[in-house]
VOMI-533748 format. One record per residue (C-alpha): residue number from 1; x, y, z. Coordinates in steps of 0.02 Angstrom, whole numbers, plus 50000, padded with zeros to 5 digits. Layout:
% VOMI-533748
[NUM [X Y Z]]
...
//
This chain:
% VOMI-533748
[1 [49252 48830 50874]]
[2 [49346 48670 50864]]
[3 [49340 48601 51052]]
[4 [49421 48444 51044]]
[5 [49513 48320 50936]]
[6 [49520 48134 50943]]
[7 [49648 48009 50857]]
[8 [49651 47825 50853]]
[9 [49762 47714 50771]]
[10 [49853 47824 50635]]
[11 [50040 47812 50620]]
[12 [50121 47840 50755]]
[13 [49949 47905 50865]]
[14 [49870 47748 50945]]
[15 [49765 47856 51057]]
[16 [49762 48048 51103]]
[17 [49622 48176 51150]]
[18 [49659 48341 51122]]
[19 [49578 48485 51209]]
[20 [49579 48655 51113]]
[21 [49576 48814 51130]]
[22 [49567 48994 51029]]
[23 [49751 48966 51020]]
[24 [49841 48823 51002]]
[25 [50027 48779 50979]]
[26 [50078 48584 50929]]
[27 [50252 48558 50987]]
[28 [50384 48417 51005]]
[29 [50539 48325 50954]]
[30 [50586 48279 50790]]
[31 [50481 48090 50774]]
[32 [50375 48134 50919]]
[33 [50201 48137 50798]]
[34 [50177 48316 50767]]
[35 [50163 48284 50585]]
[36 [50043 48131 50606]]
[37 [49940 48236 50709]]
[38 [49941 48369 50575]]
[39 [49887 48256 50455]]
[40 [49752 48155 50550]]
[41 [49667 48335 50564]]
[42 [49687 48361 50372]]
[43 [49613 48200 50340]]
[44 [49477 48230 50468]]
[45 [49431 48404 50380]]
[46 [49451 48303 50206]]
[47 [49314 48169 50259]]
[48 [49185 48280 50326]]
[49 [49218 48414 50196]]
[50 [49217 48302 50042]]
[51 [49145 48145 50095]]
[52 [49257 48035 50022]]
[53 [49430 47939 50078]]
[54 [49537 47994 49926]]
[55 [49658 48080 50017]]
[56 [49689 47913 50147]]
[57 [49715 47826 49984]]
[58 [49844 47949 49928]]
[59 [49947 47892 50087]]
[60 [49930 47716 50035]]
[61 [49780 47658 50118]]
[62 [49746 47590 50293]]
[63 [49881 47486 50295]]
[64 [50017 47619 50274]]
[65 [49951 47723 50393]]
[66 [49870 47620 50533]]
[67 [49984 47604 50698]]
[68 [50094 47475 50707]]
[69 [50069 47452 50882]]
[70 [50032 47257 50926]]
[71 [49856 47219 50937]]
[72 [49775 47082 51013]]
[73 [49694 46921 50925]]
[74 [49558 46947 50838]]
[75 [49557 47145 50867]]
[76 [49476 47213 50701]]
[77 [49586 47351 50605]]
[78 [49530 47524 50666]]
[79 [49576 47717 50621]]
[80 [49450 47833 50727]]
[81 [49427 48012 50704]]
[82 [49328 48131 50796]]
[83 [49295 48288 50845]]
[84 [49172 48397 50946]]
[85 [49128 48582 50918]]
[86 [49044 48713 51012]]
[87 [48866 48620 50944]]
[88 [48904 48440 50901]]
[89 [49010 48292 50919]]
[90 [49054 48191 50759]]
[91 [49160 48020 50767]]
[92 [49191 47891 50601]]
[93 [49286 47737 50614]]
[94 [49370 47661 50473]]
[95 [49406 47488 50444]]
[96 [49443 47352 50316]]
[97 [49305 47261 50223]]
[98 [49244 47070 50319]]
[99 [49328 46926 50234]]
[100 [49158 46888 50150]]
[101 [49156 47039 50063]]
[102 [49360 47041 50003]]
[103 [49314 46843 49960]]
[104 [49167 46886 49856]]
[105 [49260 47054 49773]]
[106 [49409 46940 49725]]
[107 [49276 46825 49624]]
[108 [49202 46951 49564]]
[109 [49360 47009 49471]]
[110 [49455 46848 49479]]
[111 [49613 46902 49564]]
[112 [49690 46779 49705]]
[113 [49695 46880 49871]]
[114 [49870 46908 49920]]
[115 [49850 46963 50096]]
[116 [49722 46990 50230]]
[117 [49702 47182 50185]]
[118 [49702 47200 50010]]
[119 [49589 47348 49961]]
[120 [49513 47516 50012]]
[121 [49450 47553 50190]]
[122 [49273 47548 50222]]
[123 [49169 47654 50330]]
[124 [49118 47555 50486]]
[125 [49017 47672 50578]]
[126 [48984 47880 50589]]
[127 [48884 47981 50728]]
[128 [48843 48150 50771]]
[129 [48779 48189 50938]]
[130 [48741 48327 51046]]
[131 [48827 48389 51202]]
[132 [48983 48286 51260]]
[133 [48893 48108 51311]]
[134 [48852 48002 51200]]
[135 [48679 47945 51236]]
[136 [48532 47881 51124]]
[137 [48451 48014 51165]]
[138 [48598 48136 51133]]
[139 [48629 48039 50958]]
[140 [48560 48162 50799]]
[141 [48615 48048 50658]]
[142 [48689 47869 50654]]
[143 [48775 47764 50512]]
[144 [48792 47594 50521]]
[145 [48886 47508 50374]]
[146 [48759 47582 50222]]
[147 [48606 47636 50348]]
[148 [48589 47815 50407]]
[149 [48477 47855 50534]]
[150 [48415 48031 50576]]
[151 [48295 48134 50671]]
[152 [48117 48151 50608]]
[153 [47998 48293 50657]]
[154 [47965 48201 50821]]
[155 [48128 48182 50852]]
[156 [48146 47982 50828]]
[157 [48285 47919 50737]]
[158 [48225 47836 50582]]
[159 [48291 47771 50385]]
[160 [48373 47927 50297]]
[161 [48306 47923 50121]]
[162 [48479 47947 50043]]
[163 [48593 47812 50037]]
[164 [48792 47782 50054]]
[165 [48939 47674 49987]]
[166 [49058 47581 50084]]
[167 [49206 47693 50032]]
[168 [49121 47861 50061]]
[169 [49071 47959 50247]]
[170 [48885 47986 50257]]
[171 [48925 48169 50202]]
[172 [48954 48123 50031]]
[173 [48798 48111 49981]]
[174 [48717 48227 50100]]
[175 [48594 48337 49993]]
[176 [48453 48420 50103]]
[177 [48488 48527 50250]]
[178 [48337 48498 50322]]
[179 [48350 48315 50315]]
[180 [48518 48314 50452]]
[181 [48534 48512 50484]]
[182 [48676 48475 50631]]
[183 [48775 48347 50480]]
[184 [48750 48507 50354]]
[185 [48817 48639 50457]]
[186 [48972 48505 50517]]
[187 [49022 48486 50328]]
[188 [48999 48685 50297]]
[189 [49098 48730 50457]]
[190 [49225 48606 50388]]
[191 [49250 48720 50232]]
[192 [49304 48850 50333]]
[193 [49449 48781 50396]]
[194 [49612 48844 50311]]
[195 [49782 48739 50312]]
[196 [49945 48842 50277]]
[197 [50086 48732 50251]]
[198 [50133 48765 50069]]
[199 [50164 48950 50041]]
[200 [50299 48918 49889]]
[201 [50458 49023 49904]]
[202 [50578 48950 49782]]
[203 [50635 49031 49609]]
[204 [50466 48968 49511]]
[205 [50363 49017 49659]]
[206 [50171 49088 49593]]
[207 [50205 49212 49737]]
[208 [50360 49310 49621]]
[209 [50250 49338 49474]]
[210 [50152 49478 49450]]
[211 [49957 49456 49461]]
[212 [49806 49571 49419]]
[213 [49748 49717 49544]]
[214 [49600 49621 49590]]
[215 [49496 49616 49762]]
[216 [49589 49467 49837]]
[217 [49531 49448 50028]]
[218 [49618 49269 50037]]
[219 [49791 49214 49987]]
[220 [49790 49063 49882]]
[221 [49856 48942 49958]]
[222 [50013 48905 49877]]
[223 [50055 49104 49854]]
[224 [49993 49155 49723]]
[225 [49896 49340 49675]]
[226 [50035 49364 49829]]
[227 [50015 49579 49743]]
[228 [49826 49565 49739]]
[229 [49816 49479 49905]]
[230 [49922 49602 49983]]
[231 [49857 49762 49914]]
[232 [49662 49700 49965]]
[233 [49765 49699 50144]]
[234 [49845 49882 50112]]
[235 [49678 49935 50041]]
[236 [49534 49874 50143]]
[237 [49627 49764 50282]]
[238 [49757 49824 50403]]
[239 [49902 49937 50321]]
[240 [49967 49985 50488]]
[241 [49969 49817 50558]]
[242 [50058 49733 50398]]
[243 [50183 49894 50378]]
[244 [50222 49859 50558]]
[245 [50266 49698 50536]]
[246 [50377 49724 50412]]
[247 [50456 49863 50498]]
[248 [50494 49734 50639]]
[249 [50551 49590 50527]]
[250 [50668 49719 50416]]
[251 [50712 49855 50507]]
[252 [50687 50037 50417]]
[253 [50607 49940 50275]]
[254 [50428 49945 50169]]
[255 [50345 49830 50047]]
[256 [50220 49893 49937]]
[257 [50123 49867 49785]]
[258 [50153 49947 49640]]
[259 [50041 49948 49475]]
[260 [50060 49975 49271]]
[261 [49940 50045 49164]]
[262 [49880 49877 49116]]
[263 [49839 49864 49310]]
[264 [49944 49721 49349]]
[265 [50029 49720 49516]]
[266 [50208 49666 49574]]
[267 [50270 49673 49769]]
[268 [50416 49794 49780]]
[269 [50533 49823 49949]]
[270 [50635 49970 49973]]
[271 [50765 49935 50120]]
[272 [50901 50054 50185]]
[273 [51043 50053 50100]]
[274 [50978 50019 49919]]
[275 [50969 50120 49794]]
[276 [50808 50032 49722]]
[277 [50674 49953 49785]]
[278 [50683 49727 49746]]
[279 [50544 49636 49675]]
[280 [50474 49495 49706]]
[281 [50602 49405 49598]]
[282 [50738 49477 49703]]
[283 [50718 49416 49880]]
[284 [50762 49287 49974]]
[285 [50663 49141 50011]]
[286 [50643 49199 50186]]
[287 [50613 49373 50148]]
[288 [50472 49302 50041]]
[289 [50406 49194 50169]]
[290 [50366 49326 50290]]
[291 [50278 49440 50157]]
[292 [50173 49295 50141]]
[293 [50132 49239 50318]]
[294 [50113 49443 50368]]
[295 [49978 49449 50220]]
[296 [49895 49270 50238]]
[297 [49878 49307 50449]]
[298 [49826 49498 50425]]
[299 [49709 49423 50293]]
[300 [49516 49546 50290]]
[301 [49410 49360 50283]]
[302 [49495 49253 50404]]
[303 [49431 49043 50406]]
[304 [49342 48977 50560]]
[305 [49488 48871 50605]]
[306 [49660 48941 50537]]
[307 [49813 48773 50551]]
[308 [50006 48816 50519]]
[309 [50099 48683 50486]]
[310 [50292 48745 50528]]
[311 [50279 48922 50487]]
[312 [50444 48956 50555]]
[313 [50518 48838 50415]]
[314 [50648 48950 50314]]
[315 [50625 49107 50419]]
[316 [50787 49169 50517]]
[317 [50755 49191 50708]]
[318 [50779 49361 50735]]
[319 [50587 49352 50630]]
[320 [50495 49209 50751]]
[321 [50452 49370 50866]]
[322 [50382 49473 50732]]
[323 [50291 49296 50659]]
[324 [50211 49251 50854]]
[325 [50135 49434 50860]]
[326 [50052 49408 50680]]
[327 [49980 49244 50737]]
[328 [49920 49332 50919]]
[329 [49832 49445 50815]]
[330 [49743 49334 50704]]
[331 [49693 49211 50832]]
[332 [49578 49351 50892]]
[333 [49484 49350 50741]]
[334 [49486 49160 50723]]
[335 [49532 48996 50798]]
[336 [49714 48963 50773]]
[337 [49808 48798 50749]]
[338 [50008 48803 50767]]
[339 [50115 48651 50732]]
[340 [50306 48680 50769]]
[341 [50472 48634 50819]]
[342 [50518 48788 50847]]
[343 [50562 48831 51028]]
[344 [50580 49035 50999]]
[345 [50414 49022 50929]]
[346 [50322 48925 51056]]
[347 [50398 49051 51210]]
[348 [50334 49204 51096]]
[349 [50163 49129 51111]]
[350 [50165 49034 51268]]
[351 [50083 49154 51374]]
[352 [49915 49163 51258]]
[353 [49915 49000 51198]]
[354 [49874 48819 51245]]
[355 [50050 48730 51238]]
[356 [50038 48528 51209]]
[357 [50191 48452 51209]]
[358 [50184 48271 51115]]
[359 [50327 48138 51149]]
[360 [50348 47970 51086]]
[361 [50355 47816 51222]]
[362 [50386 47624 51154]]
[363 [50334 47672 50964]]
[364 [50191 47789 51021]]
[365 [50138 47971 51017]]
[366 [50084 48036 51183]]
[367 [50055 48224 51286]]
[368 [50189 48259 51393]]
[369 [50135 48275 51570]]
[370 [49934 48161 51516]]
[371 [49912 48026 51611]]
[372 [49803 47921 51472]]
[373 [49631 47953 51546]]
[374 [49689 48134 51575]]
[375 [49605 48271 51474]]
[376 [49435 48304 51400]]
[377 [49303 48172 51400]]
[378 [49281 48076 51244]]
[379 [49199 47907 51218]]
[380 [49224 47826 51036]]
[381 [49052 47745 50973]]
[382 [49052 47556 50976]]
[383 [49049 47489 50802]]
//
């Protein structure tokens, strides 16, 4: 389980420690940094799952998305991530390349430098360590610049064999368990996080189509195979628990899944009143919306770590209540991540759920009621 997050330097987060628990509710003003914080966690996950920077580069680079904050003379450029699970802590810090190496890259392709941050972050540093101190003798692997360090045998940190790039995490190029078992099972615990923040509604949405009857025991995320997905559920998963959802959302209502002889599947709803049952086609964008959240959080192979990202979004009120008892219910198969705005939906899962608050203060994103030395011990690794 994910036990603790750690930000520094991105957007509008120029420092917060976040403890977690089994569930976990992200809340705020508009502008207060719920969506940075959403986003640091993505990249996070897309470091230590991939390895590689591409999706910081997407959000154009360190310099669009390093706080703006004033720093002192002479303080190097900095993003930090970290995090610490149930077995291991893991920290990288990002920076830009030293002026010798932008001086000697410019030469090398004989373009003038334009500005004192002109290309790609570098990795500065990366550890994983055991327990929550940082020790040397708590430290299982250790990057500096291109040298990795792990534990041998004997348990002495010496030169990994493999090597890295500047632009990559040490994970990239990670290729034998045994060589850094505590990095291998990081990056594979990684994969099991989920992130549900684009579950397509609108008129082209994947999740309208019909889709083969297949065995389906995760939504896509975007929607799509929404009639496989959903049938697995009805099937194999929790009929009850889905048909009661729905019986909440819509009163007197059912969805369903109905087949051809071909054996593709379409999602049907017969409501009171109707003469026919709707398809998919047929609904409303929020009707749609909770067929998908009901199947996605009553899903039979839930992730490790589960994040919404403003599952509320398009969804009348009278459904939040209905919505917080799916997510109670899945956070006691999995760890569960909620980022919203939504005030009905934070009191609906209040009571079971770790509540952090963020606010902004003089450009920067904070926890409501956290001193800054409040919280769970974390201490970044010195470059």
């Amino acid at each position: 389980m994910l036990e603790l997050l750690a930000i520094e330097n991105y957007r509008s987060i120029k420092s917060v420690t976040l403890g977690l628990e089994r569930l976990n509710v992200i809340t705020g003003a508009n502008g207060s940094g719920k969506s940075n914080l959403y986003r640091a966690l993505r990249l996070l996950h897309d470091i230590i799952r991939e390895g590689a920077l591409s999706s910081l580069a997407m959000e154009g680079g360190l310099r669009a998305v390093i706080h703006a904050g004033k720093r002192s003379r002479g303080e190097p450029v900095t993003l930090k991530l970290g995090l610490r699970t149930s077995g291991v802590s893991f920290a990288t810090d990002l920076g830009m390349p030293s002026p010798e190496q932008v001086q000697n890259f410019a030469i090398d392709l004989g373009i003038p430098i334009i500005s004192d941050f002109p290309f790609d972050p570098v990795v500065k540093s990366e550890l994983v360590w055991a327990s929550e101190l940082l020790r040397p003798s708590t430290t299982l692997v250790e990057r500096r610049a291109n040298s990795v360090r792990v534990r041998d045998a004997d348990f002495k940190l010496v030169q990994a064999e493999w090597s890295v790039r500047e632009a990559e995490s040490m994970l990239a190029t990670l290729a034998d368990p045994s060589t850094a078992p505590e990095l291998y099972a990081l990056r594979e615990s990684a994969r099991g996080w989920r992130f549900l923040d684009y579950l397509r509604t609108d008129a082209a949405a994947p999740a309208r189509l019909p889709s083969p009857a297949t065995f389906t025991p995760v939504l896509p995320d975007d929607g799509s195979r929404l009639p496989a997905a959903l049938a697995t559920v009805q099937r194999i998963g929790q009929a009850g628990a889905f048909h009661d959802a729905i019986d909440a959302a819509f009163p007197g209502s059912r969805v369903s899944v109905e087949e051809d002889e071909s054996g593709m599947a379409k999602i049907v709803m017969s409501q009171p009143g109707l003469a026919r049952p709707l398809d998919a086609r047929e609904l409303s964008d929020g009707t749609l919306r909770m067929i998908l959240l009901a199947t996605a959080l009553l899903s039979p192979r839930m992730p490790e770590l589960l994040v919404l990202n403003e599952p509320e979004a398009s969804l009348h009120p009278s459904l939040l209540p209905t919505l917080a008892g799916l997510i109670r219910r899945a956070s006691e198969q999995t760890q569960v991540i909620v980022v919203t705005h939504s005030q009905s939906l934070v009191d609906g899962l209040r009571d079971d759920a770790n509540v952090v608050e963020l606010e902004k203060e003089a450009g920067a994103t904070s926890i409501r009621g956290k001193l800054q030395f409040d919280g769970p011990l974390w201490v970044w690794p010195k470059r």
